[in-house]
N, C-alpha and C positions, 0 to 999 in steps of 0.2 A: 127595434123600438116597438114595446107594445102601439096596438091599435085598439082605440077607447071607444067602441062601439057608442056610449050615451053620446060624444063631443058628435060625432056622426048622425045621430036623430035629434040630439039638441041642434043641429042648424038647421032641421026643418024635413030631413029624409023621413022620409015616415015606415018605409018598407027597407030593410036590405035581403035580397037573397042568394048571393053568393059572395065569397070573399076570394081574389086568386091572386095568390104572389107569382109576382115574374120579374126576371132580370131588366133590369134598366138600360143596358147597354151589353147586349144579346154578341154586338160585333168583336166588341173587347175581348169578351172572355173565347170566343171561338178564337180567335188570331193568338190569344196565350197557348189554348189550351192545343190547337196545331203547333204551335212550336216547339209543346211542352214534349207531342208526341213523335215527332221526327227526332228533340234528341232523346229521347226512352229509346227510340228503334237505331240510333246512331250506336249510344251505349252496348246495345243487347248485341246487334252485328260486330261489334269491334270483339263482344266476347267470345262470339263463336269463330267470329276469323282468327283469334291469336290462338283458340285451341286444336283448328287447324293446320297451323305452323303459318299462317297468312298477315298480311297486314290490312286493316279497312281502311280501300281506297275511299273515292268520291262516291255521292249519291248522285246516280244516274237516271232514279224518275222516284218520283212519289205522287200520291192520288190517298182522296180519300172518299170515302161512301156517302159518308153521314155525321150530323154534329146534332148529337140529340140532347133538347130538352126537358127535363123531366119536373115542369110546374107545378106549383101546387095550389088545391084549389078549397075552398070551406063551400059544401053548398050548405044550402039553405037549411035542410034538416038536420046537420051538424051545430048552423046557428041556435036552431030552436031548440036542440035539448041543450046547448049552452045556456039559454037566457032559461030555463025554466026554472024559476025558486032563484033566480039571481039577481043580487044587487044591480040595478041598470044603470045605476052611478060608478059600479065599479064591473062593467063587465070589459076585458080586456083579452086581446088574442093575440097570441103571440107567434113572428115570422114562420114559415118552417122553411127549412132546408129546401135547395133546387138543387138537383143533380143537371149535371152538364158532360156529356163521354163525346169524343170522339175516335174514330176510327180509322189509320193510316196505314197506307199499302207504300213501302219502300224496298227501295232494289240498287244496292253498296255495291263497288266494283270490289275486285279484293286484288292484293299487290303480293 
């Protein structure tokens, strides 16, 4: 959903100097995107165990480092060469992407 900068100083902001999108609910997506990565490393282990003639047992620990966000932000000089020569009725900015990684250490018995 655009953001309409005029509706923003039409209620009386006089100043904006940065704009920064962030995830709403930071826990959600960390608990998917762990889950998503333990079975990526289930998967990947099951392939090198069967091209060792093995079968992939149980996972017997997992850990992970880090679950990084990568927000994004508008400062303020970004702002100002947007409004320059622009309509203030129609200036509009649009979401940008967040990157979210994280990184997991797993260790599969093998049968």
């Amino acid at each position: 959903m655009p953001l309409n900068i005029s509706k923003i100083t039409g209620a009386g902001v006089s100043e904006v100097s940065s704009i920064a999108f962030t995830l709403q609910d930071k826990n959600l997506y960390r608990s998917r995107l762990l889950a998503q990565a333990v079975e990526n490393a289930r998967q990947q282990a099951a392939v090198v165990a069967n091209a060792g003639g093995r079968t992939l047992g149980n996972l017997l620990s997992a850990s992970f480092s880090s679950v990084n966000y990568m927000e994004r932000s508008m400062p303020r000089m970004m702002l100002n060469k947007m409004a320059v020569g622009a309509d203030a009725a129609s200036t509009e900015i649009e979401a940008r992407n967040i990157s979210v990684s994280v990184n997991v250490q797993t260790c599969f018995a093998l049968q």
